[in-house]
N, C-alpha and C positions, 0 to 999 in steps of 0.2 A: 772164427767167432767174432761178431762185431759187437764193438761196443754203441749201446742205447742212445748215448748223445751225438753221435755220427749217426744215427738212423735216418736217411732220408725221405726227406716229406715228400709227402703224395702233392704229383701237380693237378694243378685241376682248380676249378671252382666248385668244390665239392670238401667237403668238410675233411679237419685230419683225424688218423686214427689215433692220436696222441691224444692220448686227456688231458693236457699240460699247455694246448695250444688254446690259445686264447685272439678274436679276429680283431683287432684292432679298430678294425673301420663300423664296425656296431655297436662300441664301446659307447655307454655313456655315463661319464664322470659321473653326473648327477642323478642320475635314476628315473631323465624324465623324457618324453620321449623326442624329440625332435619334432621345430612345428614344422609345417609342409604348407608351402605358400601357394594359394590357390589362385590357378591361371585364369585370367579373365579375358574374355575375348572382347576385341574392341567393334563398337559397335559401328553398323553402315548411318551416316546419316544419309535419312530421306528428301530429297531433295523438292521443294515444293512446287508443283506445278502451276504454272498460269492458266484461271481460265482460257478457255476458247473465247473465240469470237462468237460461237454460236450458243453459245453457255452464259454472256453478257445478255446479246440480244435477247433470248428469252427469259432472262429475270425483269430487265426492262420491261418488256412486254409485258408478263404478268401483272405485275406492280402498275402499271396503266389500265390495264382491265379491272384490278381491284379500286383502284381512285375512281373507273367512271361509275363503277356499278356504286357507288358513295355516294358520287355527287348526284347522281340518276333517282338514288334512292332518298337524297335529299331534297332534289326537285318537285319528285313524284309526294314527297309526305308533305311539304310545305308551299308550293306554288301552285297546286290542281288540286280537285274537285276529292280526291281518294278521300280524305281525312275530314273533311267538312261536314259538321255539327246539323245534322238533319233531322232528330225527334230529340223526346226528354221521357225517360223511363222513369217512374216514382212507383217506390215500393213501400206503402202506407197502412195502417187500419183503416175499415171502411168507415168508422166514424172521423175520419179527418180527410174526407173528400175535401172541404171546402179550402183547408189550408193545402192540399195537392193543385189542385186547381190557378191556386196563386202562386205557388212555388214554379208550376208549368208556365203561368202567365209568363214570371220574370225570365225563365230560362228560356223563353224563347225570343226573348228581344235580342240573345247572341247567336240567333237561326246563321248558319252561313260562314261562321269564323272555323278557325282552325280547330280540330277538334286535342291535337297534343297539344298546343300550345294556348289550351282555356286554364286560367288559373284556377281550380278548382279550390284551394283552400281559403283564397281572399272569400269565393262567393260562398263556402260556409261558413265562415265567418259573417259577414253580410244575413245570411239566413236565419243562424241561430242567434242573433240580436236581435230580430225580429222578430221572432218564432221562440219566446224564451221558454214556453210550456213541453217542447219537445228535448226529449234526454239528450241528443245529437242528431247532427244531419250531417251527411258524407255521402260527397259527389264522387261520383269515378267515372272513368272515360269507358266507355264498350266498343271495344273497334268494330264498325269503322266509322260510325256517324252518331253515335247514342250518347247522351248525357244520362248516367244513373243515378237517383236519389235513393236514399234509404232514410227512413225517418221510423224513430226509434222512441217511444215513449215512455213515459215515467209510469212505473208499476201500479194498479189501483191499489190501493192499501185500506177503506175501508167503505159502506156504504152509510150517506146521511140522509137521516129524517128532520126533516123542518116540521115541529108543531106551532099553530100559530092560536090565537085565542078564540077565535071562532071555531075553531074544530078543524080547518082546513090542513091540509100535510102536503108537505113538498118531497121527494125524491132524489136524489143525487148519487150519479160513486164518486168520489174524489178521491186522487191518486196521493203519492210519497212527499205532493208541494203544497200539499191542501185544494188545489186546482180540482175544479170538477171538469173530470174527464165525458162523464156518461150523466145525460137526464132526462127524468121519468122511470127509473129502472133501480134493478137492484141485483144483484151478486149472495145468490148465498152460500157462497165459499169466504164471504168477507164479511168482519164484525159491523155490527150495525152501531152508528152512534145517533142516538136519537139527542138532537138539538132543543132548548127552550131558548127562542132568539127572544123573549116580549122585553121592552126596553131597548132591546141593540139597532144596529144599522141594518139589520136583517131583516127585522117587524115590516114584511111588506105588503101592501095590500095587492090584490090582481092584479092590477093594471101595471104594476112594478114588477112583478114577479118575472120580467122578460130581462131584465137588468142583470138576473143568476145567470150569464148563459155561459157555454164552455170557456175553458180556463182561466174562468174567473175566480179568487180566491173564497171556497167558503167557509174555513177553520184554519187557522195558522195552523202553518209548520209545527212549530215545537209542541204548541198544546195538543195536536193530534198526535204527536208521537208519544204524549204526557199518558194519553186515552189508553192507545194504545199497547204500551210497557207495562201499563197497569195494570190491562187487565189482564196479561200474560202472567206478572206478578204473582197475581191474587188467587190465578185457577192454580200454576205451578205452587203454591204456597200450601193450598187449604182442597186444592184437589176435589173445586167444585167448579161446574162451567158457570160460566158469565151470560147469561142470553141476550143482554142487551146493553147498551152503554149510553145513560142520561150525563146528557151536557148540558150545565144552566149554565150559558154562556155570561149573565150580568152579575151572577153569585158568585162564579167563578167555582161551582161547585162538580162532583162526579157523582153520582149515583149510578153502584151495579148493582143489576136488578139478576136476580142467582137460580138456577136451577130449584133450590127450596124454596121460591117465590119467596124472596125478602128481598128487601134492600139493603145496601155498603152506602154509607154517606161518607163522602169522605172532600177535603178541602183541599182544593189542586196548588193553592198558594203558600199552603205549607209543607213538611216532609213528608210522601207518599210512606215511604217505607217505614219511617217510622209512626206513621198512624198502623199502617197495617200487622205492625210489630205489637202492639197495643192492642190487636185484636188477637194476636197468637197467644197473649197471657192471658187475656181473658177467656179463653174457651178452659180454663179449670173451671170457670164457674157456667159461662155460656153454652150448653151445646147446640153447636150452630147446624149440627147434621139432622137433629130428631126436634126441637124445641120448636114449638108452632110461631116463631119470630115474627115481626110483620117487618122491622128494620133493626138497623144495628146505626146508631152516630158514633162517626171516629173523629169530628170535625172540631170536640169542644178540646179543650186541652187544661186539667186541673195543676195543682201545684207541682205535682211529681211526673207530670204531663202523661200519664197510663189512664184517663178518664173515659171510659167508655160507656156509654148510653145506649138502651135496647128497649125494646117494645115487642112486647108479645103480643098475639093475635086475639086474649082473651081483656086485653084490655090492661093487662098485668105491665108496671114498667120497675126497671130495678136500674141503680146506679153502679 
């Protein structure tokens, strides 16, 4: 019989039948596991090769064929004929042949220069100092020999009637500067303002009447814009069209003459809107839709400045 603590242990690297044996060398104190150092391999360095000689030479080379085709192409655009300024394109209304004509005239005195190297903005500048009735003018170059104009006008904005005292009438459209674009004619897409020039610089007899000619001014700016706000005003207000728009240019007066054949008097040198505010209270007593009206005055102004003055077509007037 042997005794248990003489039992000898199993050789091997193989576990013992002992339940009491415990391995030493996987023991860990701590409960944690052991780090494990990761092997890195050391790297090859690459060693950098020298071009060739035939790897120089052809960069060379390249790099000289890109410099001639440069200089080649800068010979060709600025020492010879390629780029040279040989007509003048103008893209115009037909009613401004005559200002095309002169625009052509001037642009051809630089017949023969470079066509890249024309200053294009100096000479619109040049142009439209000249030419102040046109919106803008802008040159561009058209390869390979074309100078292009584009001339660009200011919008008509309405059509004028000159009555004169002999019964005679004059014509006109005049655009957004007052400038009469178009004469003898008329626009009926555009409000008409019939003018009473008797007393002004306007009262012209025949033989003057050649003095109106294009872009000459024939109503200020601001007073035709005055015309025109107004009677945008009046319809958007009262929801009735305006057919015609009297301008007494020495009264300084408007008269809208209305779809119900009346008349609006109204005084352009004082406040538009508040006379026409003045006719929105009075239509409690007014009716300006059905009342056989002949006019309405918005021009007087009483104490409490709400004064408005009418006349009916039977001869009837009320305060």
């Amino acid at each position: 019989m042997q005794i248990p603590f003489f039992r000898r242990r199993r050789k091997g690297k193989g576990r013992t039948l002992d339940c009491n044996f415990r391995s030493y060398s996987r023991a860990n104190p701590n409960g944690r596991q052991a780090m494990r150092v990761k092997k890195r391999g050391i790297r090859k360095t690459k060693r950098n090769k020298r071009p060739s000689k035939y790897t120089k030479l052809f960069f060379i080379l390249k790099a000289l064929i890109v410099l001639a085709i440069i200089i080649g192409l800068g010979y060709l655009s600025l020492f010879t004929k390629a780029f040279e300024i040989q007509g003048v394109n103008i893209d115009g209304k037909l009613d401004t042949i005559e200002t095309q004509n002169e625009i052509t005239k001037y642009l051809e005195g630089y017949m023969g220069q470079n066509l890249l190297l024309f200053p294009t903005q100096e000479h619109q500048t040049v142009l439209e100092e000249k030419y102040p009735h046109f919106k803008s003018i802008k040159i561009s170059r058209k390869i390979f020999h074309t100078l292009k104009v584009q001339l660009q006008n200011f919008d008509d904005t309405a059509n004028i009637q000159i009555n004169h005292d002999d019964g005679s009438k004059q014509f006109y459209i005049a655009n957004e500067l007052g400038l009469i674009s178009q004469i003898g004619t008329t626009n009926e897409n555009l409000p008409t303002v019939v003018m009473d020039v008797t007393g002004t610089e306007l009262e012209l007899s025949e033989a003057e009447e050649s003095q109106l000619g294009l872009h000459k001014e024939i109503i200020n700016q601001k007073t035709l814009n005055t015309l025109i706000e107004s009677e945008s005003d009046f319809e958007g207000k009262f929801n009735m069209q305006v057919l015609e728009i009297y301008y007494l240019k020495r009264a300084r007066e408007l008269h809208f003459y209305t779809e119900r054949h009346f008349y609006v008097w109204i005084d352009i040198s004082q406040d538009i809107d508040l006379q026409l505010a003045k006719l929105k209270k009075a239509m409690t007593t007014i009716n300006i839709y059905d009342a056989p009206i002949e006019y309405i005055d918005l021009r007087i102004s009483g104490q409490n400045g709400e004064k408005v003055i009418y006349k009916l077509s039977e001869q009837e007037e009320s305060n």
